[in-house]
C-alpha positions in Angstrom: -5.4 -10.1 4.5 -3.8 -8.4 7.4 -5.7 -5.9 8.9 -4.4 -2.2 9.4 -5.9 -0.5 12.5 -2.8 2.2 13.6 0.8 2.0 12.1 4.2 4.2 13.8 6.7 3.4 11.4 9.8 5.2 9.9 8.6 7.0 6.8 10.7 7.1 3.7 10.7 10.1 1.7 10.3 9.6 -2.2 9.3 13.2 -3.8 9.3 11.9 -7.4 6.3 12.6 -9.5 4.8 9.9 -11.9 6.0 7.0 -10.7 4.1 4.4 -12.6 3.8 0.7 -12.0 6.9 -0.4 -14.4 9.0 1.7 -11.5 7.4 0.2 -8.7 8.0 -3.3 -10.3 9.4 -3.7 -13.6 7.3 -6.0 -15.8 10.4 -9.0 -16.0 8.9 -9.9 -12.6 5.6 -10.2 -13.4 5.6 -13.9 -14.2 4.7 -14.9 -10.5 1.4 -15.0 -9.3 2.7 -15.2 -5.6 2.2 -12.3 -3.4 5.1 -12.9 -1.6 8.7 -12.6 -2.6 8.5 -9.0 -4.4 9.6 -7.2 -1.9 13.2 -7.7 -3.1 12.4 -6.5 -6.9 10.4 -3.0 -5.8 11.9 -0.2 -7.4 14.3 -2.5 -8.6 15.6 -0.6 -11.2 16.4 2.7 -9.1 17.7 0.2 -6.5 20.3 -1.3 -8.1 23.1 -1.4 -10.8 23.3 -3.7 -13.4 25.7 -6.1 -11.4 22.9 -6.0 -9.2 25.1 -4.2 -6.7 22.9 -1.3 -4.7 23.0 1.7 -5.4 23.7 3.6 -2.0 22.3 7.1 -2.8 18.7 5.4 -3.5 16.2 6.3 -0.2 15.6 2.2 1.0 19.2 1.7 0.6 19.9 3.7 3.4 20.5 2.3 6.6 17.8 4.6 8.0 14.7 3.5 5.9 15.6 -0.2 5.1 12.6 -0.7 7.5 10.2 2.1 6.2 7.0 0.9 6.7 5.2 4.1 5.6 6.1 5.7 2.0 5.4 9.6 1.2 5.9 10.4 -2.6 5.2 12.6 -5.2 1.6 13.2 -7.2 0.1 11.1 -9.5 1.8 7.9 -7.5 1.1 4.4 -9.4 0.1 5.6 -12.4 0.9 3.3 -15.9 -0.4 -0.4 -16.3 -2.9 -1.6 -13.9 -0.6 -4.4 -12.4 -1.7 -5.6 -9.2 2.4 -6.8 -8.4 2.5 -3.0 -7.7 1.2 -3.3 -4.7 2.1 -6.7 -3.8 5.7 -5.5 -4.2 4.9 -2.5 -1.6 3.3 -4.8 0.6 6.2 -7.6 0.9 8.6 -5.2 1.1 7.1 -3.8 4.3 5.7 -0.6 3.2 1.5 -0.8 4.9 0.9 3.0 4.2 1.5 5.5 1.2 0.9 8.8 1.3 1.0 11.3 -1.6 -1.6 14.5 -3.3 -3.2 12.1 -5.6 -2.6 8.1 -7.2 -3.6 6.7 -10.1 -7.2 5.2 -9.4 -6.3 1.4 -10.0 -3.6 1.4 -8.1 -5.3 3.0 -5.2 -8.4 0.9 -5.5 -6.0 -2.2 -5.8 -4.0 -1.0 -2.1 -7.4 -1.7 -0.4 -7.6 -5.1 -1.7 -4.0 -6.0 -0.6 -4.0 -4.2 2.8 -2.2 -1.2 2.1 -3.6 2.5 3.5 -3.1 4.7 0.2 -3.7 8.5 2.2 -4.3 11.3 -0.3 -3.5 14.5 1.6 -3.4 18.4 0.3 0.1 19.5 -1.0 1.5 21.4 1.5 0.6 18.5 4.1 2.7 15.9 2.3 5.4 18.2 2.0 5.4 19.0 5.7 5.6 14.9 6.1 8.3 14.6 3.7 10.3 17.0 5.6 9.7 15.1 8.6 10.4 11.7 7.0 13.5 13.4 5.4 14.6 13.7 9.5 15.3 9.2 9.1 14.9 6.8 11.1 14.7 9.2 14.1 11.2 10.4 13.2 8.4 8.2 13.2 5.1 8.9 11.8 1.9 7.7 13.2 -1.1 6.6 11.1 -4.6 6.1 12.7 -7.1 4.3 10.6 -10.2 4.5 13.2 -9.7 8.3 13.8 -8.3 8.9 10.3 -5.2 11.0 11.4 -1.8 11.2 10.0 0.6 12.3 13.2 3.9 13.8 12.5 7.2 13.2 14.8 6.8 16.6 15.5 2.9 16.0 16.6 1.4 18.1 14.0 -1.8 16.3 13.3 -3.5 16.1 9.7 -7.2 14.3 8.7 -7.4 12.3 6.2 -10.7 10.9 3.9 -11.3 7.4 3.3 -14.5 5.4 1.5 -16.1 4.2 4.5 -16.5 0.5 3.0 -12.7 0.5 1.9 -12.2 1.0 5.7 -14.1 -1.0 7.0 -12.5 -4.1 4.7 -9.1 -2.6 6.0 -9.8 -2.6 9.5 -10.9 -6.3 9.4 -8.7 -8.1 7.2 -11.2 -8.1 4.2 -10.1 -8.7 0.9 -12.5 -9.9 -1.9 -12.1 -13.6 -0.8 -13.0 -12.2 2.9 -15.8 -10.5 1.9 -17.1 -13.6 -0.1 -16.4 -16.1 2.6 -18.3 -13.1 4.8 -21.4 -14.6 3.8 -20.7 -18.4 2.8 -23.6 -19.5 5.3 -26.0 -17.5 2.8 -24.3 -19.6 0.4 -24.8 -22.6 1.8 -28.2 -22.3 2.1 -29.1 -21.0 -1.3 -27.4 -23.7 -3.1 -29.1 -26.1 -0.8 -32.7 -24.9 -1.3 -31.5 -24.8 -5.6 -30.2 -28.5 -5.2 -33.6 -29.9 -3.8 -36.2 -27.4 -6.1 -33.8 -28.2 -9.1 -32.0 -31.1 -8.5 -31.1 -31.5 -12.5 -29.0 -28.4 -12.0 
């Protein structure tokens, strides 16, 4: 897993409420179980038409957030079924950082595990960063992981919370695999000391 120490990126501005995890990907793409190659399909039915032509008015459409990096939205972002392609989809796309007042607790739980920052922030912060991200590609917002600050364009600077083991996973890399292969010489040596006091295991 990649790890996420400080991000300045263009933010893309997505006020909706409730957008669940059919929105993010809808579930005809959920036959994969690659990480990679979702990128194309997120949002896919707000992106595009039936003839699979985009739709231009959509906010990744637009030349100025094609390479958004950080996503503010609405509350209650990620709510629905508990699919993990949610945030694989985020992640391929290019997006390493959502922001919003409040997510859906798998989906937030499942960011961490997939290297994505998911920053809940009080209301009237988020919509002082969605102004700024409405600004395009112009304004670039700054995310600091170590310090825990959200920096707007405009340098207005807002703190942010995070589980201190989340964070620590996300500034190293550390996914579940990570964490496992973290203490493999522990491993080693336990099934080593089993083999020769049991070896009919």
């Amino acid at each position: 897993m990649d790890k996420f120490e400080k991000l300045s990126g263009i933010a893309a501005p997505m006020p909706l409420i409730n957008i669940d995890t059919d929105m993010i990907i809808p579930k005809v793409f959920l036959k994969t179980i690659k990480r990679s190659g979702l990128g194309v399909n997120l949002f896919d039915e707000m992106r595009y038409d039936d003839d699979r032509s985009e739709k231009p008015d959509f906010v990744l459409n637009k030349p100025q957030y094609r390479n958004a990096e950080i996503l503010v939205a609405g509350d209650n972002f990620g709510c629905g079924s508990s699919r993990e392609h949610a945030p694989w989809a985020i992640k391929d796309f290019g997006i390493r950082c959502v922001i919003s007042t409040s997510f859906a607790d798998i989906f937030f739980n499942n960011c961490f595990k997939n290297g994505i920052l998911p920053i809940i922030l009080p209301k009237e912060q988020v919509d002082a960063l969605m102004q700024d991200a409405e600004k395009g590609s112009n304004a670039r917002i700054e995310v600091d992981l170590v310090d825990q600050t959200v920096t707007s364009s405009d340098g207005e600077v807002y703190s942010f919370e995070v589980d201190s083991f989340k964070k620590h996973c996300l500034l190293n890399g550390l996914d579940d695999i990570g964490l496992t292969m973290e203490k493999v010489g522990s491993i080693d040596n336990y099934e080593l000391k089993l083999s020769s006091e049991r070896p009919w295991v």
